[in-house]
Backbone and ligand atoms as CSV (ligand in chain L), in Angstrom:
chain,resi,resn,atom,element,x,y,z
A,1,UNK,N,N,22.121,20.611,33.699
A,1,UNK,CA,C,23.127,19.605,34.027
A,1,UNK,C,C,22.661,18.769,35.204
A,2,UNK,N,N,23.253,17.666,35.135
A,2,UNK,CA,C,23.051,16.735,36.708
A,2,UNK,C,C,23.508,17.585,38.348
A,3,UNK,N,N,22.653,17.064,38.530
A,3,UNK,CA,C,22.773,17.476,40.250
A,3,UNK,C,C,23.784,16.400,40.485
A,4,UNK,N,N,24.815,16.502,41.006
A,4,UNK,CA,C,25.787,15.580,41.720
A,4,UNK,C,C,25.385,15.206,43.449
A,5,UNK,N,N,24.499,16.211,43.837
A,5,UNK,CA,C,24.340,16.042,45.318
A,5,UNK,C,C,23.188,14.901,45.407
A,6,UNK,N,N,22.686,14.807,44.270
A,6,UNK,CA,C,21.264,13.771,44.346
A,6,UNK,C,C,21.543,12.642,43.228
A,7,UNK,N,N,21.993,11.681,43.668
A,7,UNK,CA,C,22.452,10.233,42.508
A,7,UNK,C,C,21.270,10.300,41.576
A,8,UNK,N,N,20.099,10.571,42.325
A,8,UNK,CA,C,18.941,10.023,41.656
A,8,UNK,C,C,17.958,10.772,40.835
A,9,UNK,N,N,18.900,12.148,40.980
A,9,UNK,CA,C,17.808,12.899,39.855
A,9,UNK,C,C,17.360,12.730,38.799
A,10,UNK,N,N,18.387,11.924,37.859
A,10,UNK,CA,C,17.950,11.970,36.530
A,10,UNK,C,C,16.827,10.594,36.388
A,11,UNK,N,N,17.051,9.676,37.462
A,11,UNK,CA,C,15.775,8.548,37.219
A,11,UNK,C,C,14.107,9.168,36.883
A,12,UNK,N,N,13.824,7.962,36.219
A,12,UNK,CA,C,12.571,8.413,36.084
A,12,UNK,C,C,11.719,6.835,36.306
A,13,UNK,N,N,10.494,6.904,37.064
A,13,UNK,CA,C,10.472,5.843,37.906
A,13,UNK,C,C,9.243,4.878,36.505
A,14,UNK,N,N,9.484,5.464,35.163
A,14,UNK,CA,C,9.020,4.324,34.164
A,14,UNK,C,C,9.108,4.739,32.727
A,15,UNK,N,N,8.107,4.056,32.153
A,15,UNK,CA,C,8.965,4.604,30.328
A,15,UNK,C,C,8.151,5.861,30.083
A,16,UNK,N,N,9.134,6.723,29.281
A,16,UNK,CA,C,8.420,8.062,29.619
A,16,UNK,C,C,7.793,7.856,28.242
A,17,UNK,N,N,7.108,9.307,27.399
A,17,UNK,CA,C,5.935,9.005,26.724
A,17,UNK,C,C,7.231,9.265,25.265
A,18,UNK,N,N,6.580,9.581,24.392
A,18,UNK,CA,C,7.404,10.269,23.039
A,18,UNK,C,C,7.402,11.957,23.060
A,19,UNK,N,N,6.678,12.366,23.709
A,19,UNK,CA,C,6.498,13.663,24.238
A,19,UNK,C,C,7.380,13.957,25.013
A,20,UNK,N,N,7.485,13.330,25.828
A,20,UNK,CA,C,8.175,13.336,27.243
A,20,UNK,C,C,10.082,12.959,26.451
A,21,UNK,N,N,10.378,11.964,25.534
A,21,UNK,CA,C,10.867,11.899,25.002
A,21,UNK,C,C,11.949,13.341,24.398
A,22,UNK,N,N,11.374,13.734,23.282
A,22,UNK,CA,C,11.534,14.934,22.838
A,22,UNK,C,C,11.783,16.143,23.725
A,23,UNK,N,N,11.398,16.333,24.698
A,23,UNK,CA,C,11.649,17.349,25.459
A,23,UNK,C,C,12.527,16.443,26.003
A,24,UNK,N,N,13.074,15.615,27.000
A,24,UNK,CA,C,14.473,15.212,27.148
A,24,UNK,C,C,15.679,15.336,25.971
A,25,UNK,N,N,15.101,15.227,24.730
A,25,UNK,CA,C,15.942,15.142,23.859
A,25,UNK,C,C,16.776,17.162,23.293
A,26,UNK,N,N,15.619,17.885,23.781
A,26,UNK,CA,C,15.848,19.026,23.825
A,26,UNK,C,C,17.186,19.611,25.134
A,27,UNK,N,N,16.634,19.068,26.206
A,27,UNK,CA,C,17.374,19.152,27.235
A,27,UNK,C,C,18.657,18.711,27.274
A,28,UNK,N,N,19.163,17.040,27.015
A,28,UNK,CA,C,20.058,17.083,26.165
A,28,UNK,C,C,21.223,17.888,25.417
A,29,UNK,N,N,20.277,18.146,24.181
A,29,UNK,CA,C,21.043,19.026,23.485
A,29,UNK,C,C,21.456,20.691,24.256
A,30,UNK,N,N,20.687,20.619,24.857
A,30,UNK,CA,C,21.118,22.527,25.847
A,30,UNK,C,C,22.187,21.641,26.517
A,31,UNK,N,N,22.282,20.343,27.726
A,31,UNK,CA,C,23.277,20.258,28.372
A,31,UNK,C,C,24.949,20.262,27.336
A,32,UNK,N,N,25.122,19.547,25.954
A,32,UNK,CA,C,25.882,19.855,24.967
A,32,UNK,C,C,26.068,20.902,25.130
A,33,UNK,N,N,25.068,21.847,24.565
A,33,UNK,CA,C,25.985,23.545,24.236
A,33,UNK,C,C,26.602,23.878,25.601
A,34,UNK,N,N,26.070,24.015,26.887
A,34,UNK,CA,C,26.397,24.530,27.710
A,34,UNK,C,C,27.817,23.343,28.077
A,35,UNK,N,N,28.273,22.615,27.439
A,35,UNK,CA,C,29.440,21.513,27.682
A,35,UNK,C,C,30.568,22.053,26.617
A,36,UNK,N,N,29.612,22.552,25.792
A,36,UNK,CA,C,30.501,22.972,25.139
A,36,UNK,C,C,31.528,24.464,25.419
A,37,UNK,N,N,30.409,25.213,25.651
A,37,UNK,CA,C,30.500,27.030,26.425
A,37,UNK,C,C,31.555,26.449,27.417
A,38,UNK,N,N,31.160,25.662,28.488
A,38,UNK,CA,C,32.352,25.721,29.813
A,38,UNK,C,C,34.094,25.140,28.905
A,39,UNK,N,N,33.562,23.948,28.064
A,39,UNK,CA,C,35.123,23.220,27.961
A,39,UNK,C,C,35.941,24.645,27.353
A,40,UNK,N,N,35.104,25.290,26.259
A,40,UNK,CA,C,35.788,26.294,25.558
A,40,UNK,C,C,36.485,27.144,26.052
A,41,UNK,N,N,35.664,28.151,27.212
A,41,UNK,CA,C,36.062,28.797,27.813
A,41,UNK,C,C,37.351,28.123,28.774
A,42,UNK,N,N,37.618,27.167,28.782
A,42,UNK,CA,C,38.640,26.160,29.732
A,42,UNK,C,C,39.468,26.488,28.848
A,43,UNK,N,N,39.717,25.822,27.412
A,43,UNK,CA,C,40.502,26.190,26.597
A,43,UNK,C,C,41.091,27.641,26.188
A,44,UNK,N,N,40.020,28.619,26.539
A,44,UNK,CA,C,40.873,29.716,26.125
A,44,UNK,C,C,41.386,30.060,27.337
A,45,UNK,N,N,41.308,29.921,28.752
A,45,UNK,CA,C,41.967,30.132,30.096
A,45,UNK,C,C,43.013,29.284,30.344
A,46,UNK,N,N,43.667,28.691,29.675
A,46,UNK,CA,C,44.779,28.106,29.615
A,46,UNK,C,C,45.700,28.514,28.569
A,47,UNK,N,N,46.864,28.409,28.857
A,47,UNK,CA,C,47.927,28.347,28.188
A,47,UNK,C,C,49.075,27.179,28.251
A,48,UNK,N,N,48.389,25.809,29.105
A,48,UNK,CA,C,49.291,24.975,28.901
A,48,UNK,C,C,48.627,24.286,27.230
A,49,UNK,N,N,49.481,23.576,26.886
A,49,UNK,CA,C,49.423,23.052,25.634
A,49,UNK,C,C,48.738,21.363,25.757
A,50,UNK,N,N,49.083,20.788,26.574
A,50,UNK,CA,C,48.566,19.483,26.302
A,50,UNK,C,C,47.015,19.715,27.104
A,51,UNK,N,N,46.803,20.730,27.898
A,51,UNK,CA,C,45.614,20.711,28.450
A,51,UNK,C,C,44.365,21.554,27.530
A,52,UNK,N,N,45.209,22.590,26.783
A,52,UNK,CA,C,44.630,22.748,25.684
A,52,UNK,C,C,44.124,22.017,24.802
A,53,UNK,N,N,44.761,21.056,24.506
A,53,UNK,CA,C,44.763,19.998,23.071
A,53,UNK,C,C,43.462,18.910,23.446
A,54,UNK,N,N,43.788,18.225,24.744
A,54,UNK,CA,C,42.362,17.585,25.185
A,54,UNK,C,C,41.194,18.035,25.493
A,55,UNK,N,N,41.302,19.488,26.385
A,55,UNK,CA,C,40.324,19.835,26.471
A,55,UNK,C,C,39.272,20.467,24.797
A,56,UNK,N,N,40.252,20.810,24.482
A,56,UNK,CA,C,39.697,21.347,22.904
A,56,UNK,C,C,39.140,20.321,22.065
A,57,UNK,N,N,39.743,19.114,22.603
A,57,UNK,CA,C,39.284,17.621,21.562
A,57,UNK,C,C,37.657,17.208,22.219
A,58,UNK,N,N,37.450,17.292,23.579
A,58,UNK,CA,C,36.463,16.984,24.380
A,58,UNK,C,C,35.339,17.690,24.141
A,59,UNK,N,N,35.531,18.927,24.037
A,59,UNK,CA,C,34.523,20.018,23.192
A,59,UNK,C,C,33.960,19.420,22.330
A,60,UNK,N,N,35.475,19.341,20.953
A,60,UNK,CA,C,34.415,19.102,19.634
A,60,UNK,C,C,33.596,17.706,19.820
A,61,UNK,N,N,34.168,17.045,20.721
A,61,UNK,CA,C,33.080,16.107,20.824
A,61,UNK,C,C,31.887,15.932,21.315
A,62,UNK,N,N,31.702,17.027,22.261
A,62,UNK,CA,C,30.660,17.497,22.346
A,62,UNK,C,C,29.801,17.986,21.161
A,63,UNK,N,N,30.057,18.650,20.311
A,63,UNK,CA,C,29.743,18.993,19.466
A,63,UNK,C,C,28.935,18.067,18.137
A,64,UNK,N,N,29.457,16.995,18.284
A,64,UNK,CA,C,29.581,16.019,17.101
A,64,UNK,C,C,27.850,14.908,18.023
A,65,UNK,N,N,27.925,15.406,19.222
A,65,UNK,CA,C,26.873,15.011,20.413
A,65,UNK,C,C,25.837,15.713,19.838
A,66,UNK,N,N,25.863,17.071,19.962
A,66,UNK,CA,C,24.908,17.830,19.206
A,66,UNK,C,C,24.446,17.935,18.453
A,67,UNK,N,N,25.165,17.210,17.099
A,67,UNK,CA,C,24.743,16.491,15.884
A,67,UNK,C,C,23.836,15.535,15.889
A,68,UNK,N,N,24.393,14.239,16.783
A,68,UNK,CA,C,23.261,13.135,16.666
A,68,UNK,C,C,22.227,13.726,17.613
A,69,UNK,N,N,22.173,14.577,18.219
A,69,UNK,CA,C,21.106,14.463,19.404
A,69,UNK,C,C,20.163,15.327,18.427
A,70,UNK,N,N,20.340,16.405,17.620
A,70,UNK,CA,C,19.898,17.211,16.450
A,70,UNK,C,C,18.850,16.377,15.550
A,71,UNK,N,N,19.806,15.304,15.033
A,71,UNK,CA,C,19.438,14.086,14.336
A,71,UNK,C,C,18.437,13.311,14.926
A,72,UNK,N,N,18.407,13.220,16.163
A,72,UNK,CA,C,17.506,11.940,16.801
A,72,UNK,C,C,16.316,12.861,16.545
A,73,UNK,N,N,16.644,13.946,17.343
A,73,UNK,CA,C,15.015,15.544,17.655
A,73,UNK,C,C,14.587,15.630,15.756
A,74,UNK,N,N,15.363,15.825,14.840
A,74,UNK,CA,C,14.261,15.576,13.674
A,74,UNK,C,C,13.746,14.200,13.464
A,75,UNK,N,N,14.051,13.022,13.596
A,75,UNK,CA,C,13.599,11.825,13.255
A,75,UNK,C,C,12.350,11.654,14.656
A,76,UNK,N,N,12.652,12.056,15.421
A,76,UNK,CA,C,11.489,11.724,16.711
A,76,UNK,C,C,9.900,13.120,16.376
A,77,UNK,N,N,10.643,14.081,15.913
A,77,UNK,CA,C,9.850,15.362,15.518
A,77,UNK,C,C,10.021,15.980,13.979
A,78,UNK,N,N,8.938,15.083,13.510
A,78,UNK,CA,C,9.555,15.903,12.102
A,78,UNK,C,C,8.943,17.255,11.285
A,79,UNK,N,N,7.899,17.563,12.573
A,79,UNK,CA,C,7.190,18.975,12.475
A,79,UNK,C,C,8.149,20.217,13.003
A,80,UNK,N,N,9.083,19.424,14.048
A,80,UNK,CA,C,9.645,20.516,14.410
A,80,UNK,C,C,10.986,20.740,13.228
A,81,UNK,N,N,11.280,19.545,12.783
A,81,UNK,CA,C,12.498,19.464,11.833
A,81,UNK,C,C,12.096,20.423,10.616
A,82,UNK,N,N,11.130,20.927,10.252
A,82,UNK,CA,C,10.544,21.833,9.425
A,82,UNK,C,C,10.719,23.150,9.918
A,83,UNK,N,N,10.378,23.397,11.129
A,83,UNK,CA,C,10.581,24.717,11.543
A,83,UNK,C,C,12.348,24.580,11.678
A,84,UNK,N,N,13.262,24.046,12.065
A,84,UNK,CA,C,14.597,24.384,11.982
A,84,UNK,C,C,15.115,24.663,10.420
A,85,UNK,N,N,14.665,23.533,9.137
A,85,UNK,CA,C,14.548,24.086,7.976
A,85,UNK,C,C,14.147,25.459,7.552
A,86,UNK,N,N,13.335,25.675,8.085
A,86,UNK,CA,C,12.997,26.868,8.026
A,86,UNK,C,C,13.763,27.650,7.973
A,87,UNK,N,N,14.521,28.232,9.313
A,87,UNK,CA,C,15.093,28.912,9.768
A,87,UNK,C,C,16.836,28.468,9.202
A,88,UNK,N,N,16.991,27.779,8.746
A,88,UNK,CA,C,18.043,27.454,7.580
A,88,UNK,C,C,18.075,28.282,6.684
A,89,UNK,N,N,16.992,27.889,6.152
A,89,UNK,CA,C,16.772,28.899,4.386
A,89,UNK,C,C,16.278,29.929,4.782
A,90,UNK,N,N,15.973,30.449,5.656
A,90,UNK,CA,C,16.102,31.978,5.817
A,90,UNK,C,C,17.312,32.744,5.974
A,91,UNK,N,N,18.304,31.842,6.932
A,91,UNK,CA,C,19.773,32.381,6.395
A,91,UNK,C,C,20.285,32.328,5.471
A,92,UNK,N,N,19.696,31.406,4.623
A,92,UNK,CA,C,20.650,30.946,3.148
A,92,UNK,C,C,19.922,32.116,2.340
A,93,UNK,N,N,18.754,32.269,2.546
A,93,UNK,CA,C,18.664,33.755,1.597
A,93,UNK,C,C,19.119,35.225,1.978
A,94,UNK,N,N,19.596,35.010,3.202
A,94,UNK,CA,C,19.747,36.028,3.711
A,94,UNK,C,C,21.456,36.065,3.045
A,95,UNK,N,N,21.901,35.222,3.328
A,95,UNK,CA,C,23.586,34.891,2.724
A,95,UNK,C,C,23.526,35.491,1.342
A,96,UNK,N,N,22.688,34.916,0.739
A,96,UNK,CA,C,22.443,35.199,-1.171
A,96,UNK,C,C,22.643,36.721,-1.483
A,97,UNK,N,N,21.269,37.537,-0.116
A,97,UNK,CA,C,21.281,38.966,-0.557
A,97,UNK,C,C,22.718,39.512,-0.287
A,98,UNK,N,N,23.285,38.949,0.725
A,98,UNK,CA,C,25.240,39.853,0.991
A,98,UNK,C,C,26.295,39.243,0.213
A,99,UNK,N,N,26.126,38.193,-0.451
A,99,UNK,CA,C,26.587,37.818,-1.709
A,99,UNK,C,C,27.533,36.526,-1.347
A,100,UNK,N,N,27.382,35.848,0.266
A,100,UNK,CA,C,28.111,35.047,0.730
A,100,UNK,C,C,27.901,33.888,0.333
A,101,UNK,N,N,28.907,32.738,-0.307
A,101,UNK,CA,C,28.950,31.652,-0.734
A,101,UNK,C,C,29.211,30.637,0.632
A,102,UNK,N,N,27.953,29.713,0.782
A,102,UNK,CA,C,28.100,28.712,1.880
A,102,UNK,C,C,28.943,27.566,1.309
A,103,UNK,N,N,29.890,27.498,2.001
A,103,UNK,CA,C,30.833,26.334,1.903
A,103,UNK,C,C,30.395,25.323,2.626
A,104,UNK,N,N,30.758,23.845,1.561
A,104,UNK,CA,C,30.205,22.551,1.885
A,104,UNK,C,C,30.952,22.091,2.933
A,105,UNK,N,N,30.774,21.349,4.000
A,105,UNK,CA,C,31.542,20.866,4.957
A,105,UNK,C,C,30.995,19.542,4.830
A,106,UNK,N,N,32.784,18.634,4.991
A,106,UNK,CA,C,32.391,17.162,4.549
A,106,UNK,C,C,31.868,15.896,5.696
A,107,UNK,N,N,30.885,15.362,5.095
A,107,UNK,CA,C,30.312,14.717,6.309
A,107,UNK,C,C,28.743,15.468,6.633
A,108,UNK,N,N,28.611,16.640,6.148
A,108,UNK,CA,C,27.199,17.389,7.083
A,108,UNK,C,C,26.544,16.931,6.111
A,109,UNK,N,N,25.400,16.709,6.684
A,109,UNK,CA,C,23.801,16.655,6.720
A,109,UNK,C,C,22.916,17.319,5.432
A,110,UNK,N,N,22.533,17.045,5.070
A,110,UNK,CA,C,21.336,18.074,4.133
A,110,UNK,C,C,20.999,18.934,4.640
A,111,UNK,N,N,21.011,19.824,4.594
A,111,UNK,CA,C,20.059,21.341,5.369
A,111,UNK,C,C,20.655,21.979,6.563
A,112,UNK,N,N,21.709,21.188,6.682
A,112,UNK,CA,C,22.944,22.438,7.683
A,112,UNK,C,C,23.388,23.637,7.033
A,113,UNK,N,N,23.606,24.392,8.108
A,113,UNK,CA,C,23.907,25.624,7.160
A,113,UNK,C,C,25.679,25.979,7.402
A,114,UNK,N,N,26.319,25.044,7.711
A,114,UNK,CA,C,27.804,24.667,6.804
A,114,UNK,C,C,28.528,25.546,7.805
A,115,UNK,N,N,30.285,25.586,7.241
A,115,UNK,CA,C,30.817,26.885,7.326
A,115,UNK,C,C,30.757,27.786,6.298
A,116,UNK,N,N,31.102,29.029,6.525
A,116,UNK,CA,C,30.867,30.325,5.099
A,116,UNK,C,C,31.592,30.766,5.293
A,117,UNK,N,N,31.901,31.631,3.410
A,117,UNK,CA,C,33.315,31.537,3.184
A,117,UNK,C,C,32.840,33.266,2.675
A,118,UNK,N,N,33.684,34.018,2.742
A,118,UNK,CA,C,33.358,35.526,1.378
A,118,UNK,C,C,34.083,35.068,0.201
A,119,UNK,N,N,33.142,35.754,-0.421
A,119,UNK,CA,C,33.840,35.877,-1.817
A,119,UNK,C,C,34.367,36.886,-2.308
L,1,LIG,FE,FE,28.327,14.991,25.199
């Protein structure tokens, strides 16, 4: 996450490389999850209702962050977008052997691995 004590941490004093790129784009996506981990945990430490409702909305938007930033990291890396495939269809066979049917979720991507449902 940003340092708040230093305005200027996140500058970078020119254009960084496509390398340099991608690993920001990684970083990124960790600051998401970990945006996501704190709002959540906010949400379940409450019991008011309207602070629930926004904070819970702010999350999933985080979330939906994690998507395009997902999206950008395969289109900028598409060697690495193979190894996350990967590791897709290794759950999806792994789902097959316990007999779990992956449910389509509307709007996702090719090669997400969805919500899942039992049968
Ligand atoms: Fe975000």
């Amino acid at each position: 996450m940003a340092s708040f004590a230093n305005p200027f941490a996140g500058n970078v004093p020119r254009k960084i490389t496509k390398e340099e790129l991608i690993q920001a784009i990684r970083l990124n996506i960790a600051g998401e999850l970990e945006a996501i981990y704190v709002y959540d945990a906010h949400v379940q430490a409450t019991d008011d209702p309207v602070a629930k409702k926004v904070i819970a909305d702010i999350r999933d938007e985080e979330k939906a962050h994690v998507g395009e930033l997902m999206s950008l990291l395969r289109y900028l890396d598409p060697k690495e977008a193979e190894f996350f495939a990967e590791g897709e269809q290794e759950v999806r066979e792994m789902l097959e052997e316990l007999n779990i049917v992956e449910k389509p979720v509307t709007g996702k991507t090719e090669g997400t691995i969805g919500s899942l449902i039992n049968d």
